[in-house]
N, C-alpha and C positions, 0 to 999 in steps of 0.2 A: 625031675627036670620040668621047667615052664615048657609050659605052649608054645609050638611056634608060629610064625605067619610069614609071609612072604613077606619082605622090605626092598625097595627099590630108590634107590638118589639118584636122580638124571638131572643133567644139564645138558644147555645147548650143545657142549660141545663132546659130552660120552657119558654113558652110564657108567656111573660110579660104583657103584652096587645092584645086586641082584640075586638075595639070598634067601635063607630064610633062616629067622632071627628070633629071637626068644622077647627082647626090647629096644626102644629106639627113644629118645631122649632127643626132641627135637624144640626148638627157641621160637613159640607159635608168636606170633605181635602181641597176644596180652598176657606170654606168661610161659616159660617153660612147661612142657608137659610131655608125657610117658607115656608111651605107648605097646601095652600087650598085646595077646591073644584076644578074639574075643571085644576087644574096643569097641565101642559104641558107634556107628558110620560119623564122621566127620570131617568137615573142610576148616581149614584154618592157614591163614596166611605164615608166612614165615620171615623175621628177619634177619640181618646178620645175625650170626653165633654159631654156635659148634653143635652139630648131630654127632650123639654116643648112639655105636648100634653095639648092641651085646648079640653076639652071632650065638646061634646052639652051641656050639663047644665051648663057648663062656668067655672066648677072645674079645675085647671090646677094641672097636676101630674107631676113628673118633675124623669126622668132617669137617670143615667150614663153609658156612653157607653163606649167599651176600643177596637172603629175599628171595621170594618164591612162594608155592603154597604147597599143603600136605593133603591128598584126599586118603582119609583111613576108614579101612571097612574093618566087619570082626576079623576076616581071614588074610588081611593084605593092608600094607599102608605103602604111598607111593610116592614122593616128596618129589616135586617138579622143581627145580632153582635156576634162578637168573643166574648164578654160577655157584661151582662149588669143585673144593680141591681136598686133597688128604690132609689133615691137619699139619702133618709133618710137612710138607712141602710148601708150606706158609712160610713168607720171607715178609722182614720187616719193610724191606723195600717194596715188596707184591703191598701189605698192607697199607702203607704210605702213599704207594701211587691212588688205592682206591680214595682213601682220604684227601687228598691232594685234590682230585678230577672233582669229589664232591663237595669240597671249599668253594671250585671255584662255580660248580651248576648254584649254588646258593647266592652267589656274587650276583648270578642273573637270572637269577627267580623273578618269575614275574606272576604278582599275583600271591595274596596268604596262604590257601592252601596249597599251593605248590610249594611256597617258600616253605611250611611248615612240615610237609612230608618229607622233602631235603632235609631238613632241622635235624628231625626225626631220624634219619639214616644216618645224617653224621654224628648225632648224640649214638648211636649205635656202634658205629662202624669203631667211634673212641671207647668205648666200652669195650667191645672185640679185643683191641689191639693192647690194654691193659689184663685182661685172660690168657691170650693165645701168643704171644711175642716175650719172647723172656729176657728177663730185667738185665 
C-alpha cells in the first residue's frame, strides 16, 4: 500500500474533502501534476480542470475545479478553489453559464493583461467542457 497524506479541497462555500489519500492528480497553471507522500513543499496555482483523489482504499473521486492554488507539504496537500463541485454534479448548463459570464468579462477587458488572463480562463474553461460534458 502507498503512503498516505492528508488531502483537503475547500471552497468558498464547503469542504469538499478531507481525508487521507494515497494521490491527488491536480491541473497546476503550467502543467498537470501528482501528488504523493512525501512531496516536495510546494505552491502552485490552479486552473480549471478536474482533481483525481485516489483515497487509501483505492476509490478514486474525481473534482472540478474553476482556479485556486495548492500548498503541498511532505505530509499534507490542501488545495484552496475559487469553486469546486463533484465532478458528477457538473451540468452542461452549470458549464455554459461559467463560459458565458466569461465571454462576456472579456467583452470588457480593459487593459492586455487582464484581457489576456480572461483569454486564458476561457481557453480553459473550453478545454474543461470538452473532458468533462459528454458528447
Amino acid at each position: 500500500m502507498a503512503d498516505a497524506f492528508n488531502f483537503e479541497l475547500v471552497s468558498p462555500e464547503r469542504l469538499l474533502v478531507s481525508e487521507k489519500v494515497s494521490e491527488v492528480v491536480i491541473p497546476a497553471t503550467l502543467g498537470e501534476m501528482t501528488v504523493l507522500a512525501s512531496h516536495a513543499p510546494t505552491m502552485t496555482t490552479i486552473k480549471p480542470g478536474v482533481v483525481s483523489v485516489k483515497l487509501v482504499s483505492g476509490q478514486v473521486k474525481k473534482y472540478v475545479v474553476f482556479g485556486g492554488f495548492a500548498d503541498i507539504l511532505p505530509d499534507s496537500c490542501t488545495l484552496l478553489a475559487d469553486a469546486a463541485i463533484p465532478a458528477a454534479e457538473l451540468t452542461v448548463d452549470t458549464l455554459q453559464s461559467r463560459i458565458d459570464t466569461t465571454k462576456a468579462e472579456l467583452d470588457r477587458a480593459s487593459g492586455d493583461e487582464h484581457k489576456t488572463r480572461v483569454e486564458q480562463f476561457l481557453t480553459d474553461l473550453t478545454q474543461l467542457n470538452g473532458i468533462v460534458v459528454p458528447a
